[in-house]
C-alpha positions as CSV (number, residue, x, y, z in Angstrom):
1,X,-8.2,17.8,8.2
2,X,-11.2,16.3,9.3
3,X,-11.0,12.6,11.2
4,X,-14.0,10.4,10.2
5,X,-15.7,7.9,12.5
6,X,-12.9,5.1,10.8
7,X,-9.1,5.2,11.8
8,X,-8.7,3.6,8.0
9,X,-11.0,6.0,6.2
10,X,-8.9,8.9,7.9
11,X,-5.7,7.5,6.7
12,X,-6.8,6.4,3.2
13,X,-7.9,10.4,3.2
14,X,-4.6,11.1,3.6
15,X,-2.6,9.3,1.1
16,X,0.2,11.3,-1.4
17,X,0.5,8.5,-3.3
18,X,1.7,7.7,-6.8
19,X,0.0,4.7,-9.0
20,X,2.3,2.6,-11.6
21,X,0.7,2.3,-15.2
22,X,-0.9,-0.9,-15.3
23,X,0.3,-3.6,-17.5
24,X,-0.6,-6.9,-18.4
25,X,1.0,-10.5,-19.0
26,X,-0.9,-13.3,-20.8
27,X,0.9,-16.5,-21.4
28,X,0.5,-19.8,-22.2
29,X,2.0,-23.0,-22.0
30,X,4.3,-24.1,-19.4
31,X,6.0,-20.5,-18.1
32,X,7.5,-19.1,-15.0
33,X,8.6,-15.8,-14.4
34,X,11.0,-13.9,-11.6
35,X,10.9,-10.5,-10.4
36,X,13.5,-8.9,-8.8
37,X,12.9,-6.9,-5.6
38,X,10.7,-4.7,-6.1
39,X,10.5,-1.2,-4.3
40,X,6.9,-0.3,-4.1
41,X,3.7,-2.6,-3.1
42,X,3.1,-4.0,-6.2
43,X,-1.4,-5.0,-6.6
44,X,-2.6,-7.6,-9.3
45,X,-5.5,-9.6,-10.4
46,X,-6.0,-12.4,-12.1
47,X,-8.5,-12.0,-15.3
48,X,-8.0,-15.8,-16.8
49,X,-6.8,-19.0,-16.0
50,X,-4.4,-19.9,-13.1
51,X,-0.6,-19.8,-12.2
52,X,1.2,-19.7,-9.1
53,X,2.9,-17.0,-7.0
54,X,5.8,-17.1,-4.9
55,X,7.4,-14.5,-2.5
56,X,10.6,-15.0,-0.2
57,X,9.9,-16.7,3.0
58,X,6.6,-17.9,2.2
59,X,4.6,-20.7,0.9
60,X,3.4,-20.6,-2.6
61,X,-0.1,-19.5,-2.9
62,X,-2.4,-20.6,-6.1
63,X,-4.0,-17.8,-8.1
64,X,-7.1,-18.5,-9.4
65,X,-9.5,-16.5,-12.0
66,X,-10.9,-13.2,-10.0
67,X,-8.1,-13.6,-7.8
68,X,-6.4,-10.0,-6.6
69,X,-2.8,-9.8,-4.3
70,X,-0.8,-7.8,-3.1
71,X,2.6,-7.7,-2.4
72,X,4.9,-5.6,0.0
73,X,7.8,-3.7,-1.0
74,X,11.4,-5.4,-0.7
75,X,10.4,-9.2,-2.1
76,X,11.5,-10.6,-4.7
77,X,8.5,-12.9,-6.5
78,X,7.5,-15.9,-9.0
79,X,4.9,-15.9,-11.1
80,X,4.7,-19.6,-12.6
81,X,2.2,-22.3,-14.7
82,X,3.6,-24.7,-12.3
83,X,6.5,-25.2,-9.9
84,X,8.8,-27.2,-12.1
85,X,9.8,-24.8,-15.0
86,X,13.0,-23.0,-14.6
87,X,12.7,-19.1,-13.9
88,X,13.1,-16.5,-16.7
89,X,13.6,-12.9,-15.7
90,X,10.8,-11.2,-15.7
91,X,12.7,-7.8,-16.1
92,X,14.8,-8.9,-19.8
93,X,10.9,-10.0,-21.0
94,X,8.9,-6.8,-19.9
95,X,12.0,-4.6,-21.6
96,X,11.3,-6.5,-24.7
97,X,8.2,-5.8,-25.2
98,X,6.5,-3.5,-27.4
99,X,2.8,-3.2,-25.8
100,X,1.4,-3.0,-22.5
101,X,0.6,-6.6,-22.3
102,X,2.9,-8.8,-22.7
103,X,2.9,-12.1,-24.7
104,X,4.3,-15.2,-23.5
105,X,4.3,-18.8,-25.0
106,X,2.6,-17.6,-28.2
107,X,5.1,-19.5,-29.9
108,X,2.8,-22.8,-29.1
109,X,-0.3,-23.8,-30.6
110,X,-1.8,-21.1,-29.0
111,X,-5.9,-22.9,-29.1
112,X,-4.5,-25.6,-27.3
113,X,-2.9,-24.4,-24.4
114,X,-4.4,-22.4,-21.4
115,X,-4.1,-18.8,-21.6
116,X,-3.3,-17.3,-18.0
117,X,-3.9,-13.4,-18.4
118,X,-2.7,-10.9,-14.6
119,X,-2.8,-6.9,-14.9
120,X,-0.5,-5.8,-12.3
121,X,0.7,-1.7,-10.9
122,X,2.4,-0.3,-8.3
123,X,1.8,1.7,-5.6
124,X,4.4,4.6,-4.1
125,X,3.9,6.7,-0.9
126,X,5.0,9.6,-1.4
127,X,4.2,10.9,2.6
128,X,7.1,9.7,4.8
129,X,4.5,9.6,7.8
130,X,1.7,7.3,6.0
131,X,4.4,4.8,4.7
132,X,5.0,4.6,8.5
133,X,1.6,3.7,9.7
134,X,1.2,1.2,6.7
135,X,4.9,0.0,7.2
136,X,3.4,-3.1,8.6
137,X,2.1,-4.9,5.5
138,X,2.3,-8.5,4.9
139,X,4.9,-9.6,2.6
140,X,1.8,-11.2,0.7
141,X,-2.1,-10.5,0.5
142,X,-4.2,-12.9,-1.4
143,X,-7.4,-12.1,-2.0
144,X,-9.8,-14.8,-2.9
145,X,-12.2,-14.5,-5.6
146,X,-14.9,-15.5,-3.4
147,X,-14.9,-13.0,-0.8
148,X,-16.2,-10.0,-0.4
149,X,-13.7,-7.5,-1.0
150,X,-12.7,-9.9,-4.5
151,X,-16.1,-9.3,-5.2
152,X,-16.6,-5.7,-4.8
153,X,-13.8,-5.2,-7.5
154,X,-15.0,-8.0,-10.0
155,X,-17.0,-5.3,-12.1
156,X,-13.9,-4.0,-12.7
157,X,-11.8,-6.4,-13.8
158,X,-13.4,-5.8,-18.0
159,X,-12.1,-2.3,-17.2
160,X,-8.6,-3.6,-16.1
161,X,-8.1,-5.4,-19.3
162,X,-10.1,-1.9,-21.5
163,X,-7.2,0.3,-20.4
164,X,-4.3,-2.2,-20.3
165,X,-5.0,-3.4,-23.8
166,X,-5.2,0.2,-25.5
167,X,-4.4,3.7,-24.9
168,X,-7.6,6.3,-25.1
169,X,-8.0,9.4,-23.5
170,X,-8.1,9.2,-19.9
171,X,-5.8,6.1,-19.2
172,X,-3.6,7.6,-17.2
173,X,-6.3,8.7,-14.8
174,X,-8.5,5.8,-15.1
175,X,-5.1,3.1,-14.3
176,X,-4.8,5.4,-11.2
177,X,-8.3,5.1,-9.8
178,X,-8.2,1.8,-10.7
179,X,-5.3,1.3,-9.0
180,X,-5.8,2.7,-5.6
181,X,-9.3,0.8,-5.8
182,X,-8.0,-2.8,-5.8
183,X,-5.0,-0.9,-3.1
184,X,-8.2,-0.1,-0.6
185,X,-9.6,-3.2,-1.0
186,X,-6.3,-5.1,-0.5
187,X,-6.2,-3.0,3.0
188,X,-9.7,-4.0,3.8
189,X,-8.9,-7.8,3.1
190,X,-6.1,-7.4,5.8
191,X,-8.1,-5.6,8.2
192,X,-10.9,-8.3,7.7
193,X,-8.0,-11.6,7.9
194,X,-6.1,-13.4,10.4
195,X,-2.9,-14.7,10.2
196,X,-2.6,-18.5,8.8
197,X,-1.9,-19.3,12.2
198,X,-5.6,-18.0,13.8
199,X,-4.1,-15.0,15.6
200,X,-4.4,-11.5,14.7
201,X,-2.1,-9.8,12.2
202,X,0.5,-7.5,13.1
203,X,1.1,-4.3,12.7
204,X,-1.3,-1.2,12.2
205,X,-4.0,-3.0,9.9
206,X,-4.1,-5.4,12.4
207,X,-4.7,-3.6,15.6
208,X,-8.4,-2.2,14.1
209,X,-9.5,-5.9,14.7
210,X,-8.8,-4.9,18.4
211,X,-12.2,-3.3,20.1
212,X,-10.1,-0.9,22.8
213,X,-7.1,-0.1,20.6
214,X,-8.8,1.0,17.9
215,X,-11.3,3.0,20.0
216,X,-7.6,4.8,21.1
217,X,-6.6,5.2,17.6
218,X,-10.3,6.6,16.6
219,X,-9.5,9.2,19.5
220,X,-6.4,9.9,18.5
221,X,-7.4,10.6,14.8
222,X,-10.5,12.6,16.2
223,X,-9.0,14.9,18.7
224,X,-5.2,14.8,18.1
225,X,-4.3,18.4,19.9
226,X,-5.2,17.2,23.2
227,X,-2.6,17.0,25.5
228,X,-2.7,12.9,25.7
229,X,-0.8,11.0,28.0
230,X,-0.9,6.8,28.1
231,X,-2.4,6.8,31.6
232,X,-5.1,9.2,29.9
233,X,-5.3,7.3,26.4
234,X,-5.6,3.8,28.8
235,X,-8.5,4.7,31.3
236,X,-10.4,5.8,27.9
237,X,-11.1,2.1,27.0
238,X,-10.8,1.4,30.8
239,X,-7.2,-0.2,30.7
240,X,-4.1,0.8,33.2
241,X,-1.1,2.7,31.8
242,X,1.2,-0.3,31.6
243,X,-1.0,-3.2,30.2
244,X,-2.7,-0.2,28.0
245,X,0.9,0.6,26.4
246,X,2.0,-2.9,26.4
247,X,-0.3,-3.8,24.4
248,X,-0.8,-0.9,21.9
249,X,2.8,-1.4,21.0
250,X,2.3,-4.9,20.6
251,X,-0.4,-4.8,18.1
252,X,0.2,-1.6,16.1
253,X,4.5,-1.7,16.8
254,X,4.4,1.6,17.9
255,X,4.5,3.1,21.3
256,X,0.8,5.0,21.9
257,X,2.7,8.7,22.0
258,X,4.8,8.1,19.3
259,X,1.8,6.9,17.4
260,X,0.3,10.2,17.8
261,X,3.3,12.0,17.3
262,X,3.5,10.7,14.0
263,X,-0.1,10.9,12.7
264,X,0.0,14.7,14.3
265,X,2.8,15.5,12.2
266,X,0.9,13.8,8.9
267,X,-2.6,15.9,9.8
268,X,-0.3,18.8,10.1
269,X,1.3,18.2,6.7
270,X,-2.0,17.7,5.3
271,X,-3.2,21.1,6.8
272,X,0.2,23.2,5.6
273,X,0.0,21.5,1.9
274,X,-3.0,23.6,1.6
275,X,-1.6,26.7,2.7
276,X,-4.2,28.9,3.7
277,X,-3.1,29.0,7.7
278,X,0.1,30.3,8.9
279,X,3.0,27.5,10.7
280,X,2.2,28.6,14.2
281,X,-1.8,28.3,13.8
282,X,-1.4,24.8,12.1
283,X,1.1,23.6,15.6
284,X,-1.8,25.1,17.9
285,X,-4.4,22.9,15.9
286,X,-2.4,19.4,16.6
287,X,-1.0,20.3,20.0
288,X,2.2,21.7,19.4
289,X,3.0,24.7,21.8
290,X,4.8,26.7,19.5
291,X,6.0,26.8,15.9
292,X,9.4,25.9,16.9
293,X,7.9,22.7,18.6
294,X,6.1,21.9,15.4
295,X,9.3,22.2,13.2
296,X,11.4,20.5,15.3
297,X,9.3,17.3,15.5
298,X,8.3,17.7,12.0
299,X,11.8,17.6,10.8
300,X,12.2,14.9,13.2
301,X,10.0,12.2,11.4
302,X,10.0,13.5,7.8
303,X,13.2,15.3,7.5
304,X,12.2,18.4,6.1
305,X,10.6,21.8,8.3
306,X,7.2,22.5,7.7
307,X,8.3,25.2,5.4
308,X,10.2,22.7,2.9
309,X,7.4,20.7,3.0
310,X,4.8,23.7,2.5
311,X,6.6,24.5,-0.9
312,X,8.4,21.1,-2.1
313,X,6.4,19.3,-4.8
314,X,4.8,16.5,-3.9
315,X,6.7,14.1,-5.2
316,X,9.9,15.2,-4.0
317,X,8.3,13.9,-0.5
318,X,8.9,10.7,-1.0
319,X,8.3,7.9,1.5
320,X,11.1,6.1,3.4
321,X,10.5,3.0,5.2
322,X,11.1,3.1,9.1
323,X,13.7,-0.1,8.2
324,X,15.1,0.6,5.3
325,X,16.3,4.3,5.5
326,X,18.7,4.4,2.7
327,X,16.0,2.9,0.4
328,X,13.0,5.2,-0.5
329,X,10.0,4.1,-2.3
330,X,10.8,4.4,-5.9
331,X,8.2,6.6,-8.0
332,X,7.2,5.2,-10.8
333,X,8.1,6.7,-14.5
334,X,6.6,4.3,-16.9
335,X,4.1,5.8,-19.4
336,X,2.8,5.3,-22.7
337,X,2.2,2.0,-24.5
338,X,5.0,0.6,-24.0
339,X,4.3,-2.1,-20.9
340,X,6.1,-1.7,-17.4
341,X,7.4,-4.6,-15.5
342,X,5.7,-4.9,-12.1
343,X,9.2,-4.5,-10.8
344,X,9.8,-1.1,-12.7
């Protein structure tokens, strides 16, 4: 696996992840819809009109045409005309349906009311490790039509509404790119954000804003097998051991050697899924003395040996959250025409 010049890039490489089929809603009138918790980030745009969105334990944000969000795993959400109609399940109307866009308020005059049309999909990690690094998303990203990442996909969003309104050859693989295009640019707008508040975001994304921490995580991406201690990884970007590891864990959540523990064991993985080197060459390569060192940590954060993981399908891996144990991310079954709620 070879690191790039961009902590991001090098993770984004690394992805095992599975894209939901994209669906659609258009509706009209006066509407408002309620999705249960959903267990995979769930990524949207807005093609037309306006509505509102609402996630647990945060303000409502309004959605305007060009629009993208995304939304964490774990939240339940509103989508709404306004913030006086009474919720509908989402789930009983998507299960309903008999196309991949689904039709609400066509019962109206439809000329005279505004149409609001939102493609939506999921994303799954199916890498325990990556679902680890980006385990700090906001519940909520909005991206504004006017910036650039919004604008970077707004060529795209005629090709959202091509594949979610008929099925031609290649949709499958065309509502994946798609999909992990407006993902990557959902990451970028969090990389490129502050919080509401003016400080820095938490978490992993957040930490690239900082200059010394992620020089630190560009070294540890570019020469993982070294024998890295704090005090080393600190006097790098000229920083003593304690503040150094004080604040590494405070902006990425992570201490800095378990950090590197982690993304070893996901270079690693990457390196074994390709099986052309043997266990005990790939644990030299990322600084692991032996091969029983490598299996013992690599059963240790993904809960399989490197063996299991060398042979199991790829989607058997499927990413757990570092909080929610018992609750792995959910991968995503819906095919065909038939449309799949964004909680499915």
């Amino acid at each position: 696996m070879t690191s790039s010049a961009d902590p991001l890039s090098d993770v984004l490489a690394s992805l095992h992840i599975r894209a939901g089929s994209l669906s659609g809603l258009e509706a009209r009138g006066s509407w408002a819809l309620r999705f249960q918790v959903h267990e995979h980030i769930k990524i949207g745009a807005v093609l037309d009109g306006s509505c509102w969105l609402s996630v647990d334990h945060a303000e409502p944000v309004r959605l305007e045409a060009g629009d993208c969000f995304l939304l964490a795993a774990r939240e339940t959400f509103a989508l709404s005309s306004d913030r006086s109609t009474p919720h509908r399940s989402a789930e009983e109307l998507y299960r309903a349906a008999d196309s991949r866009i689904v039709q609400l308020g066509h019962n109206l005059a439809a000329e005279a009311q505004e149409r609001t049309l939102i493609v939506g999909s999921s994303i799954d990690f199916l890498d325990t490790t990556v679902a680890l690094l980006l385990g700090g998303l906001p519940p909520m990203v909005h991206i504004r039509a006017g910036t650039p990442q919004a604008q970077a996909i707004q060529p795209l969003l005629g090709v959202f509404l091509d594949e979610v309104s008929a099925v031609r050859a290649g949709t499958s693989g065309m509502s994946d790119r798609l999909t992990e295009i407006l993902f990557i640019q959902a990451l970028r707008a969090v990389v490129a954000a502050d919080a509401p508040d003016g400080t820095a975001l938490p978490g992993w994304l957040g930490a690239l804003k900082d200059p010394r921490i992620s020089r630190v995580l560009l070294l540890m991406h570019q020469k993982a097998g070294r024998p890295w201690t704090v005090s080393a990884l600190g006097a790098e970007v000229g920083m003593g051991r304690a503040s150094f590891a004080a604040r590494f864990k405070e902006l990425v959540g992570l201490p800095p050697l378990v950090y590197l523990q982690r993304w070893r064991i996901l270079a690693a993985g990457q390196e074994l899924r390709r099986g052309e080197r043997t266990v005990a060459a790939v644990a030299a390569q990322w600084g692991y003395s032996s091969e029983s060192a490598l299996s013992t940590a690599f059963k240790r954060i993904t809960g399989i040996s490197p063996a299991q993981y060398r042979s199991a399908p790829v989607d058997a891996v499927i990413a757990r959250r570092a909080d929610w144990p018992s609750l792995p991310f959910r991968v995503p079954t819906a095919s065909g025409t038939r449309a799949a709620s964004p909680d499915a």
